[in-house]
C-alpha positions as CSV (number, residue, x, y, z in Angstrom):
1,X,0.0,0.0,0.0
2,X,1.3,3.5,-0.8
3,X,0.1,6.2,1.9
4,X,0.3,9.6,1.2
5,X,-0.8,11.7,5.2
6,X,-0.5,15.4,5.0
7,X,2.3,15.5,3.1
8,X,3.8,18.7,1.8
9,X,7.2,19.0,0.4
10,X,9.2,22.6,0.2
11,X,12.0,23.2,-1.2
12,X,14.7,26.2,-0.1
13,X,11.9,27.2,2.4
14,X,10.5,29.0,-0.4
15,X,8.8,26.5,-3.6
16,X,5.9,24.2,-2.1
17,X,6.2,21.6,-4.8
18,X,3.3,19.3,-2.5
19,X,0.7,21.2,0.1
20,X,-0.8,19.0,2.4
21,X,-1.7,15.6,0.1
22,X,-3.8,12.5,1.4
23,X,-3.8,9.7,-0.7
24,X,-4.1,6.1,-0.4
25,X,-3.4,3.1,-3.4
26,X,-4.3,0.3,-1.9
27,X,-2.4,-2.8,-2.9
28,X,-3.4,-4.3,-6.6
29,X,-4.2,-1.2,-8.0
30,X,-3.6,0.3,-11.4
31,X,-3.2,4.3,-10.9
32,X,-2.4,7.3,-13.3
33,X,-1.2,10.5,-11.5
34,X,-1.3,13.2,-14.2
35,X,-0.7,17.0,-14.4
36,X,0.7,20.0,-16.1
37,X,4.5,20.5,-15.8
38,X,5.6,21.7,-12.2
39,X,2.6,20.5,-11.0
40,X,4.3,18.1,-8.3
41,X,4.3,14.3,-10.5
42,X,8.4,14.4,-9.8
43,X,8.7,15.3,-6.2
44,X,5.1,12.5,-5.4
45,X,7.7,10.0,-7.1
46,X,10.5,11.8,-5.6
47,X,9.0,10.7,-2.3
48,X,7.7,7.5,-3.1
49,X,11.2,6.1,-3.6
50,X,12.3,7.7,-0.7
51,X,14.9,10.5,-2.8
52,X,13.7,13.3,-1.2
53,X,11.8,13.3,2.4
54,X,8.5,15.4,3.3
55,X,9.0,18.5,5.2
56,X,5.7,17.5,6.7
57,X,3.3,14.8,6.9
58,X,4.2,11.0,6.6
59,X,5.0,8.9,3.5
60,X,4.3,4.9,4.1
61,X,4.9,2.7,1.5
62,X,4.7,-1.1,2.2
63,X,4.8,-1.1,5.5
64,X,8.2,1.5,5.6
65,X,7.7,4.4,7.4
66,X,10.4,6.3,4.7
67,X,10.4,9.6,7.2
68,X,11.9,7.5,9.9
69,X,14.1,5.5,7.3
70,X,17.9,5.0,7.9
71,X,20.1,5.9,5.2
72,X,21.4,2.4,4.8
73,X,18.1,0.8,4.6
74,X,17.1,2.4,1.7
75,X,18.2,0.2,-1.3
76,X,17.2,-2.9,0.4
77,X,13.7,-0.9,0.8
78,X,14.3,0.1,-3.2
79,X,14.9,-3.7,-4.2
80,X,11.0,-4.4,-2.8
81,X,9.8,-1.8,-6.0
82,X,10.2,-2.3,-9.5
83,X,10.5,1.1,-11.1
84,X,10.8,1.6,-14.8
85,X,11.8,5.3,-16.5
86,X,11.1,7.0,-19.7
87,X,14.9,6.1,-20.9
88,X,14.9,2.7,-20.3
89,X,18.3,2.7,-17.9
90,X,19.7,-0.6,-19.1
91,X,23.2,-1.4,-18.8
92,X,24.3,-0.6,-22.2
93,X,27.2,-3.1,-22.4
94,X,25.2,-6.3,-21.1
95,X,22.7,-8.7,-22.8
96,X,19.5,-8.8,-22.3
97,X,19.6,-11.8,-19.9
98,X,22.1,-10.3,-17.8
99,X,20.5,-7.4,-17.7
100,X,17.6,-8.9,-15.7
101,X,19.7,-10.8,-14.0
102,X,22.0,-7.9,-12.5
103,X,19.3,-6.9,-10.0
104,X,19.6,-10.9,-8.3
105,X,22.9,-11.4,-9.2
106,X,24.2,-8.3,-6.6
107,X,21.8,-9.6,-3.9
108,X,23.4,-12.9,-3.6
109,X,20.5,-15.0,-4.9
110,X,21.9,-18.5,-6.2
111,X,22.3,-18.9,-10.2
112,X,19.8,-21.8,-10.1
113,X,17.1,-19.4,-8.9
114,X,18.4,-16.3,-11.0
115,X,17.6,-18.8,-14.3
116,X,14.5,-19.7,-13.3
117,X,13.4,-16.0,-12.5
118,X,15.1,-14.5,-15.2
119,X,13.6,-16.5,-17.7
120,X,9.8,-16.4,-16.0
121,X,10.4,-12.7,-16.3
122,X,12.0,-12.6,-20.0
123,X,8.8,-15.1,-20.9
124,X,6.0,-12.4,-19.3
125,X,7.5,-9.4,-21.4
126,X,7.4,-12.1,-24.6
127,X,11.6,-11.6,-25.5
128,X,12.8,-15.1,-24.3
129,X,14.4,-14.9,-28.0
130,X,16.3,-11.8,-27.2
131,X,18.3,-13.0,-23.7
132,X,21.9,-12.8,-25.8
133,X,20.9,-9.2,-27.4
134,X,22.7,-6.1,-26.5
135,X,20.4,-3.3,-25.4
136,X,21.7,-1.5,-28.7
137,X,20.0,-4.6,-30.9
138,X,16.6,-3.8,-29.8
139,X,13.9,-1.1,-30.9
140,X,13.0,1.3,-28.1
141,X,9.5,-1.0,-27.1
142,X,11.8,-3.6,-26.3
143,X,14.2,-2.3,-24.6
144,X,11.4,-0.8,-22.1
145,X,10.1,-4.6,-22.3
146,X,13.4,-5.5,-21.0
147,X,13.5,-2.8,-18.3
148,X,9.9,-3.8,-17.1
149,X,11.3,-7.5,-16.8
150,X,13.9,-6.4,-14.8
151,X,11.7,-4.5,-12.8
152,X,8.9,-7.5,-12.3
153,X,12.3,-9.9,-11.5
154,X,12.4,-9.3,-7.5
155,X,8.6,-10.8,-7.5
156,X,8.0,-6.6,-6.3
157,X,4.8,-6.0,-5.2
158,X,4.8,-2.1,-6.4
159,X,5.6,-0.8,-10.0
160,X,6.6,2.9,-10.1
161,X,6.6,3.7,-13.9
162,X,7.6,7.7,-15.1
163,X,6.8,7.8,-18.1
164,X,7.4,4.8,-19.7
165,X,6.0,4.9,-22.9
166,X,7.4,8.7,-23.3
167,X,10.3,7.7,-26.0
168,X,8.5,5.3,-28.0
169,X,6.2,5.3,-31.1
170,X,2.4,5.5,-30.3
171,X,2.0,1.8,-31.4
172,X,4.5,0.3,-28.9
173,X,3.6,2.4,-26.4
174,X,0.2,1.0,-26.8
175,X,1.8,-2.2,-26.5
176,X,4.2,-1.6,-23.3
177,X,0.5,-0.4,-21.7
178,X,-1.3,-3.9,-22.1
179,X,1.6,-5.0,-20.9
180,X,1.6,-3.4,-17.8
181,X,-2.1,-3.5,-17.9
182,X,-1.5,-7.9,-17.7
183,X,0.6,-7.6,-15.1
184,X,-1.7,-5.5,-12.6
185,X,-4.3,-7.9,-13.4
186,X,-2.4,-11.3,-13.4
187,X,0.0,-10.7,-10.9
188,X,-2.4,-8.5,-9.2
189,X,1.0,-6.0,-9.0
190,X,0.2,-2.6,-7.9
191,X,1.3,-0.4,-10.2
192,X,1.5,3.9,-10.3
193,X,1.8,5.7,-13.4
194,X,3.1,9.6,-14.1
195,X,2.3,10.1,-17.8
196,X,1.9,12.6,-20.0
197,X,0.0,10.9,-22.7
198,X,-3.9,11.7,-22.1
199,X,-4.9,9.7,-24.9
200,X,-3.2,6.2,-23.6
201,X,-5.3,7.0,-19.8
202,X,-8.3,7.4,-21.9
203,X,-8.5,3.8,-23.1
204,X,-7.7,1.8,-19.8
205,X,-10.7,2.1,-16.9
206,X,-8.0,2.6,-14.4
207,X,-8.3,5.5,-11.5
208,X,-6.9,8.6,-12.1
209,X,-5.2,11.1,-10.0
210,X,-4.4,14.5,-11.2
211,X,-2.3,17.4,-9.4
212,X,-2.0,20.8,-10.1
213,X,0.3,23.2,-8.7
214,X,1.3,20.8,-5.4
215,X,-2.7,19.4,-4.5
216,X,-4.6,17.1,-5.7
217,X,-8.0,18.2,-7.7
218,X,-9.0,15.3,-8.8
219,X,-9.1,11.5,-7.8
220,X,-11.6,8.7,-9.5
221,X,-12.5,7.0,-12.7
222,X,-14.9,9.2,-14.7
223,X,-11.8,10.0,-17.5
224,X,-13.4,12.3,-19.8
225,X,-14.2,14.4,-16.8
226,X,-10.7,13.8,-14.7
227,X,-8.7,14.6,-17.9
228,X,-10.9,17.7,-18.7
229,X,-9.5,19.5,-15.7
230,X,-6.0,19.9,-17.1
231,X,-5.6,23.1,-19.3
232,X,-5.5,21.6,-22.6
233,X,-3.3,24.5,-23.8
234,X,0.0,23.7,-20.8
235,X,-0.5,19.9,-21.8
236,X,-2.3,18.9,-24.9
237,X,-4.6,15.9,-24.9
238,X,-2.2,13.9,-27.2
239,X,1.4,14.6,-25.3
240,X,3.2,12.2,-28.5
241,X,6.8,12.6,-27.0
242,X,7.4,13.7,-23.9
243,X,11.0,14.0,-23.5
244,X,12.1,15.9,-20.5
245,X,14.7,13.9,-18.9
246,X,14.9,12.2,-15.6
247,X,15.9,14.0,-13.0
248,X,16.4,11.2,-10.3
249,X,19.7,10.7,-9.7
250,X,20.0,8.9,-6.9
251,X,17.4,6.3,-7.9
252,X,19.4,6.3,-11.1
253,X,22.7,5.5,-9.4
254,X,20.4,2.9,-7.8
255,X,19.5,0.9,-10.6
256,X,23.0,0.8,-11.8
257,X,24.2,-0.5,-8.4
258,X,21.3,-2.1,-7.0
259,X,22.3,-0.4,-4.3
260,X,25.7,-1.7,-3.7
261,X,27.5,1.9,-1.7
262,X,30.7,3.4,-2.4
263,X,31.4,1.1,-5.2
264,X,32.7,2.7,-8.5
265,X,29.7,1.5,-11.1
266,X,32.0,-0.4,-13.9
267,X,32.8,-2.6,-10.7
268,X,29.5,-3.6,-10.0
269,X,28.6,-4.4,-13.8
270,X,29.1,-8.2,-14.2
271,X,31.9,-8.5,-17.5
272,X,30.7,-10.8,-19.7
273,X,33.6,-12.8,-19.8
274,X,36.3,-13.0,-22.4
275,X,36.1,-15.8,-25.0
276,X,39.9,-17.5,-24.7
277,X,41.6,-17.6,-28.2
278,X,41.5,-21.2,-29.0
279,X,44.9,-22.8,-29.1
280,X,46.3,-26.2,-31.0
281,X,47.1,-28.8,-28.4
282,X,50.9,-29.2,-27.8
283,X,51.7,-32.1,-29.5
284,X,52.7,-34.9,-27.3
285,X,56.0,-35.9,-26.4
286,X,56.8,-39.4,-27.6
287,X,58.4,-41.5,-25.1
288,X,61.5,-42.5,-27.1
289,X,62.2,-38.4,-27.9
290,X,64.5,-38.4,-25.4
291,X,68.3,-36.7,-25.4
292,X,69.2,-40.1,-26.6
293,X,67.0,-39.8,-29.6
294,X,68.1,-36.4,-30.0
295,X,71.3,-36.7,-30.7
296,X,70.6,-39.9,-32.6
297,X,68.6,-37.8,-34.9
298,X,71.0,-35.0,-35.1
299,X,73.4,-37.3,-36.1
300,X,71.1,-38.9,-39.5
301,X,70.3,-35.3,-40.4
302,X,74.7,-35.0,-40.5
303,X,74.8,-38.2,-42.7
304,X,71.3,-37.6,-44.5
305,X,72.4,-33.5,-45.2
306,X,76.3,-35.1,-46.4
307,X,74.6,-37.7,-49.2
308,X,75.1,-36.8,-52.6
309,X,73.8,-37.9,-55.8
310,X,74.6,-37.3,-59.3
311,X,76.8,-34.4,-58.6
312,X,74.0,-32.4,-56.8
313,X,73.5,-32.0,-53.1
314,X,70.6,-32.9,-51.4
315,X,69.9,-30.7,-48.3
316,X,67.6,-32.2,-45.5
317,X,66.7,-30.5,-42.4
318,X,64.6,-31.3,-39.4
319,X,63.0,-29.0,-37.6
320,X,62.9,-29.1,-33.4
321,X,58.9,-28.8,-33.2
322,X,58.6,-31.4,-35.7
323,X,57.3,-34.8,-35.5
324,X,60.0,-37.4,-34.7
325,X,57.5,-40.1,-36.5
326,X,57.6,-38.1,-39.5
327,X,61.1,-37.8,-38.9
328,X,61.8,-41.2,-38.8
329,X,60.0,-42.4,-41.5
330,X,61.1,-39.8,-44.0
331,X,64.6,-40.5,-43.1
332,X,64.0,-44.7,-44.3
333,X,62.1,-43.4,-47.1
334,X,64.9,-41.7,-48.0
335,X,67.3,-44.8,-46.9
336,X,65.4,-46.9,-49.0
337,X,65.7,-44.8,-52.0
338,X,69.4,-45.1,-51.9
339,X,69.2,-48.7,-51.2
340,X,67.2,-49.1,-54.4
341,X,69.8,-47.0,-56.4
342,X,72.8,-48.7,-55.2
343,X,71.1,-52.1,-55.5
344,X,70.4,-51.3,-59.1
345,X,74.2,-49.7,-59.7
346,X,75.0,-53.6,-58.7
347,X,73.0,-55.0,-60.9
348,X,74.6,-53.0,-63.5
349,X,77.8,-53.4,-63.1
350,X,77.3,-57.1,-62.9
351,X,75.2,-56.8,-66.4
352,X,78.7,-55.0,-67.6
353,X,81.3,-57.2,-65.8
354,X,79.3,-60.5,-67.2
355,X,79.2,-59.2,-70.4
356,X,83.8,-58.2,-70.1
357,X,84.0,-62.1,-69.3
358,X,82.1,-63.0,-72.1
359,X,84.3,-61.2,-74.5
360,X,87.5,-62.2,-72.9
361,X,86.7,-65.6,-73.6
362,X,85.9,-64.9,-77.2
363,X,89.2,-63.7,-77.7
364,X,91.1,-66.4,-76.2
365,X,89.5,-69.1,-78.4
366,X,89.9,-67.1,-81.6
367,X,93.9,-67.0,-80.2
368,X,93.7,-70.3,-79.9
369,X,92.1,-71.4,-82.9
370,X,94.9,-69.4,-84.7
371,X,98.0,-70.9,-83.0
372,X,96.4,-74.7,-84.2
């Protein structure tokens, strides 16, 4: 429940941004707050997530008395709310999945149950095929899809949206409201709602709240009426873009900490880690490749580099990295070779010396046959 008792906000003693508010959402509710520029919606979020505190009056959300809040309590009250921003705030460098999975990771929840909420989360927002894309990948519906995931991943009970459909096109804004729309009526998730864009409050019968100039003037369902209130010439009916910026910055440093203190941001951002270059496997040592073998092979390249044949040189070399197998079997291919050659330079001189005998013993008869 979000309770609102008398609360009035000042700032500098002087500008009375709230004067004296009531208001109670009770738990399951779906509520608009709407109003002109400067009419308070920033400092009535301001309070709810406990950035600024009321000069008077009491703020309860939950259960937390947030006047009486410590300073050190306040992310761990933060990490009961989902809240979601016009910009998105996602960590620009991380995928989708870890994205989500940031706001469990830094709370120490096991990786078991981060999957298993991560992807129930991912699977409500309907981007279960987008958990390995980079913020950057996405068009500007689904990163806020991603952003509400991550806001719905604590199980939170309480949605604060500021404009959330202010930097998207009118048809996925549309979308990003049934979406939100599903998850206040299936999750029964209370969820509050500062928008500028009168013609999304007008289709959803949910109640609206509108402020102007610090009070409230206006609180119920009749839209038509409700939305009439507002001057149409400060804010028109159909807002389109609304893109001041977001002036919470110590919610923001929130959601890129999760509330981790006095820790520079980039160390809080899980790295996705580094894919190792992948490296050939040393090539095993063969058992006989010892000094032994070494030298023994130093030795054939000596006698295998020394060979000669036909008046050219024939240069072998081994190298140290490689193979002594290949080493070993070149070197009797090789052997072989030679064997052959010389085997065959037998066979020839044989041919010739057989053939010397032959004619040598010719001669001698025809000597002979002469001398008779």
């Amino acid at each position: 429940m979000v309770e609102f008792s008398k609360v009035s906000k000042a700032y500098n003693d002087e500008y009375e941004a709230l004067k004296n508010v009531d208001l109670t959402i009770n738990d399951g509710e779906f509520v608009f707050v709407v109003g002109a520029s400067g009419a308070g919606k920033s400092t009535f979020l301001k309070l709810i997530m406990r950035e600024e505190v009321p000069t008077s009056g009491t703020v309860t959300i939950n259960g937390y008395n947030l006047n009486k809040m410590k300073k050190r309590d306040i992310p761990y009250f933060r990490r009961t709310m989902g809240i979601v921003f016009q910009d998105f705030r996602l960590i620009p460098d991380m995928r989708v999945y870890d994205n989500v999975a940031f706001a469990l990771r830094v709370t120490g929840i096991k990786e078991r149950e981060v999957r298993k909420r991560v992807t129930h989360a991912l699977g409500m927002v309907g981007l279960l095929n987008k958990t390995q894309s980079l913020p950057k990948e996405l068009s500007g519906g689904e990163q806020q899809r991603v952003a509400i995931a991550r806001a719905l991943v604590n199980n939170a009970d309480l949605i604060i949206a500021d404009e959330p459909t202010g930097n998207i096109d009118p048809a996925m804004s549309v979308e990003i409201m049934d979406l939100l729309n599903h998850i206040n009526k299936a999750n029964g998730t209370t969820i509050v709602m500062v928008t500028h864009a009168h013609d999304l409050v007008r289709q959803y019968d949910h109640r609206i709240v509108v402020l102007k100039e610090g009070e409230i003037i206006a609180d119920g369902y009749d839209r038509e009426q409700i939305l009439g209130l507002i001057n149409p010439d400060v804010v028109p009916t159909d807002a389109g873009f609304y893109n001041a910026p977001n002036e919470y910055d110590d919610v923001e440093k929130f959601i890129f900490t999760y509330g981790q203190d006095n820790v520079p941001i980039e160390e809080t951002i899980p790295q996705a880690p580094e894919i190792p270059e992948i490296q050939p496997e040393p090539k095993k040592e063969e058992p006989a490749q010892t000094q032994e073998a070494e030298a023994v092979l130093n030795e054939i390249t000596e006698q295998l580099n020394a060979n000669t044949e036909e008046g050219s040189t024939e240069q072998y070399s081994i190298e140290k990295d490689e193979d002594i197998s290949s080493i070993l079997a070149a070197f009797a291919a090789s052997s072989a070779a030679r064997t052959k050659k010389t085997e065959e330079a037998i066979d020839e001189l044989q041919e010739m010396n057989s053939g010397n005998d032959e004619n040598s013993s010719d001669t001698a008869s025809e000597d002979n046959g002469g001398a008779v």
